[in-house]
N, C-alpha and C positions, 0 to 999 in steps of 0.2 A: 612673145613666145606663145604658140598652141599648147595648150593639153589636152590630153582623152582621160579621162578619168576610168579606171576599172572597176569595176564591181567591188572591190575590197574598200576600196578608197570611198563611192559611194555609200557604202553601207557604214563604215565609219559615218562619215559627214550626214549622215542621215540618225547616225545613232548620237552626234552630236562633239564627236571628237572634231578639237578645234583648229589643228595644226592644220587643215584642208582649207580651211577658210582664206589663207592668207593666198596660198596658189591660186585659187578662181579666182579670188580680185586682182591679181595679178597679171591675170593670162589675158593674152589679145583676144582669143579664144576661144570656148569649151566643148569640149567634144565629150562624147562616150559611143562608144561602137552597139549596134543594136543587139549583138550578141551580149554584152555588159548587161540592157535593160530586159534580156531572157533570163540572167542569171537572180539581178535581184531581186524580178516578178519572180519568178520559180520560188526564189527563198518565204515569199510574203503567201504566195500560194499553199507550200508545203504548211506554214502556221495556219492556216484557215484549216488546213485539213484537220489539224492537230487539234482545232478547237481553240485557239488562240486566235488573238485580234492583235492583227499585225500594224504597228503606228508608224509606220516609214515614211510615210508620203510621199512611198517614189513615183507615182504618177505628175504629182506637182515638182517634182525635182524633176523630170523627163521634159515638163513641159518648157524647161526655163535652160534647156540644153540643145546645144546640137546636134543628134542620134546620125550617126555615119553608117548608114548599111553596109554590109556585106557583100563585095562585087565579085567580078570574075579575076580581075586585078589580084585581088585581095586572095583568092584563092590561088593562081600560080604563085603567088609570093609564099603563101604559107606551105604552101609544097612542097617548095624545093627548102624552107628553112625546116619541116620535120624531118624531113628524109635527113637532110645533113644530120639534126640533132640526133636519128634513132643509128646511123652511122658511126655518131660516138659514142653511144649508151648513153645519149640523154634522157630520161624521161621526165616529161614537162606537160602540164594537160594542154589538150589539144586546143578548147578554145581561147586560153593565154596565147598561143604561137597564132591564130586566126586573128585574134583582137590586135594582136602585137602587127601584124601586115598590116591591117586598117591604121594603125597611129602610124606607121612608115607613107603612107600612099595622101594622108594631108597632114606630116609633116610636124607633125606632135610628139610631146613626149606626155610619156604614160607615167600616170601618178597612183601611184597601186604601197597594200601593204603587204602584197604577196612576193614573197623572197623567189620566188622561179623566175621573176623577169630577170634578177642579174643574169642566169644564164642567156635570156635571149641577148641581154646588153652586150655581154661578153661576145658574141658568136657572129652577131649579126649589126645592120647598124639600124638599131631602136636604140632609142634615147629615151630612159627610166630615170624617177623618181622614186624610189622605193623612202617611201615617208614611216 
């Protein structure tokens, strides 16, 4: 089995929660979508502003993964899944439904602690782990 891991999930497993551990050993695989490794820099970037020293090591956790860019694929897919969701009064953020196209196009399931992937589980065919 593939996984993509999300930003939630990494930031857990970087902050050392251990239920993540057993899934990577696990997986044929590891992915995380490049948008994932904007979100978690961002969060390590915001603490430096703050004056904080941020100990994640997600540059060493990025290196020992496989980052799946953002294609054109990736964006007709996430298109036509927001239009549907804002159609139902979904609202979901935008780069969960982008990330979520990227684990659909190689075939992963996304290991996230963020409760809005059920709605894309539900809607669409992503296949979630919500740990």
């Amino acid at each position: 089995m593939n996984i993509l891991l999300d930003s939630s999930a990494i930031i857990g497993f970087l902050r050392g929660r251990d239920n993540l551990k057993s899934e990577i050993d696990a997986a044929d695989e590891v992915y995380t979508s490049s948008l994932c490794v904007f979100e978690v820099l961002l969060g390590d970037a915001y603490s430096r502003l703050k004056g904080l020293n941020p100990k994640s090591h997600a540059l060493s956790f990025f290196e020992g993964t496989t980052v799946v860019p953002f294609n054109m694929d990736d964006a007709k897919r996430a298109s036509e899944m927001q239009a549907l969701l804002v159609s139902k009064g979904k609202k979901i953020n935008g780069l969960d439904v982008l990330i979520a196209a990227s684990a659909v196009r190689v075939n992963s399931v996304i290991i996230t602690y963020d409760q809005d992937y059920k709605i894309l589980s539900d809607l669409f065919s992503v296949n979630v782990n919500i740990i």
